[in-house]
C-alpha positions as a printed Julia matrix, in Angstrom:
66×3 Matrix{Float64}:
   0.0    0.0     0.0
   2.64   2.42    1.1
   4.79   1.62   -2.42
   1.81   2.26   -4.41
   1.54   5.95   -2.71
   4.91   6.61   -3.22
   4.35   5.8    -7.2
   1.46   7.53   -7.39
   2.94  10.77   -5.51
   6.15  10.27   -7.58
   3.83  10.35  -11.05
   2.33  13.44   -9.67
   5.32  15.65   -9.18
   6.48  15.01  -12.14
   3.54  15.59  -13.86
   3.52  18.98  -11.98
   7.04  19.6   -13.14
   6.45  19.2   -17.05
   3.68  21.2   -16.43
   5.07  24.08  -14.64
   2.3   26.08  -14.76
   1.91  28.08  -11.26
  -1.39  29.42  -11.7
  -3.03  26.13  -13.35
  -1.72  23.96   -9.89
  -2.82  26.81   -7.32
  -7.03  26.33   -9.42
  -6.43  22.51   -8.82
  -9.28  22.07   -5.8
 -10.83  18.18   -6.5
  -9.61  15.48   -9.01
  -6.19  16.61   -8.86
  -4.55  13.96  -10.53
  -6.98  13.56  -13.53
  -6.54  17.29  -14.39
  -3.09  16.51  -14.07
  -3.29  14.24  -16.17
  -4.94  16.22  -18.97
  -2.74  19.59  -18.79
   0.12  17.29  -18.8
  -1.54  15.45  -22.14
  -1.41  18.95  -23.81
   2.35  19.74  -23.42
   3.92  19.59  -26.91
   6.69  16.85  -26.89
   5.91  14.65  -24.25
   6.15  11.07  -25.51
   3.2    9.06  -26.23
   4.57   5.86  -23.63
   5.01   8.45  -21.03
   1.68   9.36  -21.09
   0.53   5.45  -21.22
   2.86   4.89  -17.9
   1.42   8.29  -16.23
  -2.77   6.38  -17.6
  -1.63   2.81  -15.85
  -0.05   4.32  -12.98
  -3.4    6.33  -12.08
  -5.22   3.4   -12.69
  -3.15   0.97  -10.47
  -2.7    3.04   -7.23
  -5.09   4.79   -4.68
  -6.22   8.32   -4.7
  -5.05   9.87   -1.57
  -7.81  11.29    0.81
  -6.81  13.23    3.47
């Protein structure tokens, strides 16, 4: 359980790098790794298997509620 955090949180930050987008992350309120997950769809140049690893890895893990 813990592992599959740590994946997921890993995904997320880097996500949230590529995206670098200050004002996008600070409107994220709910669902914050499927928006993620869709900005970070839009950035030219990011590889199509990237994408497919960021898909399975949201799939395979928890969402976080705290």
């Amino acid at each position: 359980m813990v592992l599959s955090i740590a994946i997921r949180l890993a995904a997320e930050k880097y996500m949230v790098d590529k995206i670098n987008d200050p004002s996008f992350l600070a409107s994220i309120t709910s669902n914050q790794t499927q928006r993620l997950l869709t900005k970070f769809r839009k950035i030219p140049g990011i590889n199509v298997t990237t994408i497919d690893i960021m898909q399975r890895v949201i799939i395979m893990t928890p969402e976080i509620f705290i």
